[in-house]
C-alpha positions as CSV (number, residue, x, y, z in Angstrom):
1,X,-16.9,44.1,2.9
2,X,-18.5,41.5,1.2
3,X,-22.2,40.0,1.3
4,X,-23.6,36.6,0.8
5,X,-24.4,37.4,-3.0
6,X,-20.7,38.4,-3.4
7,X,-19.4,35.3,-1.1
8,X,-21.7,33.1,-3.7
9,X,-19.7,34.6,-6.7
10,X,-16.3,33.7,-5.4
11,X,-17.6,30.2,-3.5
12,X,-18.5,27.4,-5.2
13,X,-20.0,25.9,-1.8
14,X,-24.1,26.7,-1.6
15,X,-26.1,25.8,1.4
16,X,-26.2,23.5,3.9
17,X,-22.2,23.6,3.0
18,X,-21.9,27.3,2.7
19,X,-20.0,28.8,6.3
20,X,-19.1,32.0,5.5
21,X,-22.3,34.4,6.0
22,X,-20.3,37.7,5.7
23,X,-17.1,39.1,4.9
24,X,-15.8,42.0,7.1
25,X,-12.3,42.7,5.6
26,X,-10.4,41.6,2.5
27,X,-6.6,42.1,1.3
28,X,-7.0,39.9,-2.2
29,X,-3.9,37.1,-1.7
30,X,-3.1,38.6,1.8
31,X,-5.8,38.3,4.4
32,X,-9.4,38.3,5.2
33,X,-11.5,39.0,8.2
34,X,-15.2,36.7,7.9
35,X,-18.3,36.2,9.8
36,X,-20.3,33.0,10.1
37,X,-23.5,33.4,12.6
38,X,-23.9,30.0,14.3
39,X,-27.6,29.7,14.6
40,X,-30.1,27.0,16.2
41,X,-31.6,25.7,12.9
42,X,-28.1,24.7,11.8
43,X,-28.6,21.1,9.9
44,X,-26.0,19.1,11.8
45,X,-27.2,20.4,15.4
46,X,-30.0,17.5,15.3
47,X,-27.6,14.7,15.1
48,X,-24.5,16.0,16.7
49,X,-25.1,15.8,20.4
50,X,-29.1,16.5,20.3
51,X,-29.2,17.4,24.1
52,X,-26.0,19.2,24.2
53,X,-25.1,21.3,20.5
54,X,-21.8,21.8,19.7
55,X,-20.3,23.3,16.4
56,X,-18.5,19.8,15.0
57,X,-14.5,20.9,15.2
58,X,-14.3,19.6,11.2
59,X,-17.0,22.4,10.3
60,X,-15.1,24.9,11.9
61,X,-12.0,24.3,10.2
62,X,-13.9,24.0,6.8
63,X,-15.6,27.3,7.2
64,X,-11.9,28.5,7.8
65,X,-10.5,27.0,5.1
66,X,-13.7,28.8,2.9
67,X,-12.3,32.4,4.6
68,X,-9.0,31.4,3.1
69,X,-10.3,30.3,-0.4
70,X,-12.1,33.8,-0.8
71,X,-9.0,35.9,-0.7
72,X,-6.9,33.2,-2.9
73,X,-10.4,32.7,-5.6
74,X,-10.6,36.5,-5.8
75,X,-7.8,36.9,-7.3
76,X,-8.2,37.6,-11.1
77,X,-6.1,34.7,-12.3
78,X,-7.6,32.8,-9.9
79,X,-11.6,33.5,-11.1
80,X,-13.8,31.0,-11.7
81,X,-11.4,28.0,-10.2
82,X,-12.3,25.9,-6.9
83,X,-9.8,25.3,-3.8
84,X,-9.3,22.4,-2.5
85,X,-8.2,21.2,1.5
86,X,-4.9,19.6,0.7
87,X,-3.8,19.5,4.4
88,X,-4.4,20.5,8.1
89,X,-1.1,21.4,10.5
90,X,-0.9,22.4,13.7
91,X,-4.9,22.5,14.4
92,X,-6.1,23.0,18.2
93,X,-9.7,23.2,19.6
94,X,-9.5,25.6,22.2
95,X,-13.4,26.7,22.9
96,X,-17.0,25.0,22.2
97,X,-18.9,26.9,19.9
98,X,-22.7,26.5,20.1
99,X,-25.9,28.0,18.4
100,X,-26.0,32.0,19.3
101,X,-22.1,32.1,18.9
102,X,-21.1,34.8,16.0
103,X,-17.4,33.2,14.6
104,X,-15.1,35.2,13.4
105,X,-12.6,33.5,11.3
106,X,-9.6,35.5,10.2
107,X,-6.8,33.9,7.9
108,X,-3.3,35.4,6.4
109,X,-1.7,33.5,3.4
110,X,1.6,32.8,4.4
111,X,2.8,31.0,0.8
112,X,1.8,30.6,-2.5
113,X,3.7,28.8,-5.0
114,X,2.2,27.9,-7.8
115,X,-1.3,26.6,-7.3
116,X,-0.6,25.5,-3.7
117,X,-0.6,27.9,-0.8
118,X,-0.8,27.6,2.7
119,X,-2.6,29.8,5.5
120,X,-2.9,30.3,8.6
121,X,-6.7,30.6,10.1
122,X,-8.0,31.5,13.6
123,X,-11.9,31.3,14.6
124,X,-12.8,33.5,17.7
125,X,-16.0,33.8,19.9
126,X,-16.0,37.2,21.5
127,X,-11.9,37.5,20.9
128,X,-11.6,34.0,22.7
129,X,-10.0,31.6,20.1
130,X,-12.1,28.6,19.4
131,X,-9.3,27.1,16.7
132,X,-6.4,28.0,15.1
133,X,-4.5,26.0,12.4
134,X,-2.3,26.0,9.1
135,X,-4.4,24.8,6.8
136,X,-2.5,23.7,3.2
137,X,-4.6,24.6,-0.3
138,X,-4.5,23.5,-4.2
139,X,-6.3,25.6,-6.4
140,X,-7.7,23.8,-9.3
């Protein structure tokens, strides 16, 4: 398990950009189980669909693509280095999330080569999928 303080050592990203809160589970290069508490007071709630708040899709898959980076960063030959988005596959919005919803975001690394790696990341609300997609890394 890892808390925010430890998420801050391995992340670069710092708030309002920050969507990991908590991490429940971690198999360094493998997998890792994280938490990100959707709450009111989130910054883009004002401007994205005032009367109606909806999680944007694009910060979902980011805060999935952060879950990845912690268990590829942790790595000790990967300490100190920053991951990048290099590409999205197979991505599908399946459920609204909205302030009150706890995401769980889960991804497995399913191949490393060199400095790029893919994985593949699903966000749940309450075991109901909200997205799943491969998303494609470069560590730098």
């Amino acid at each position: 398990m890892m808390d925010i303080q430890q998420i801050k050592e391995v992340l670069p990203h710092r708030y309002p950009f920050l969507l990991v809160d908590q991490v429940k589970d971690i198999e360094e290069g493998k997998k890792v189980t994280a938490i990100k508490n959707v709450t009111a007071n989130e910054p883009f709630f004002p401007g994205h669909f005032p009367d109606y708040p909806v999680m944007p899709g694009v910060l979902i898959l980011e805060a999935l693509a952060q879950t990845g980076a912690i268990a590829v960063l942790g790595m000790e030959q990967n300490k100190g280095k920053i991951g990048f988005l290099a590409g999205v596959d197979k991505c599908r919005f399946k459920r609204q999330v909205k302030p009150g919803d706890q995401l769980e975001l889960t991804v497995e690394i399913i191949r490393m080569k060199g400095p790029i790696g893919k994985g593949k990341g699903i966000a749940t609300v309450n075991g109901e999928t909200a997205c799943e997609a491969e998303i494609t890394f470069a560590i730098k």
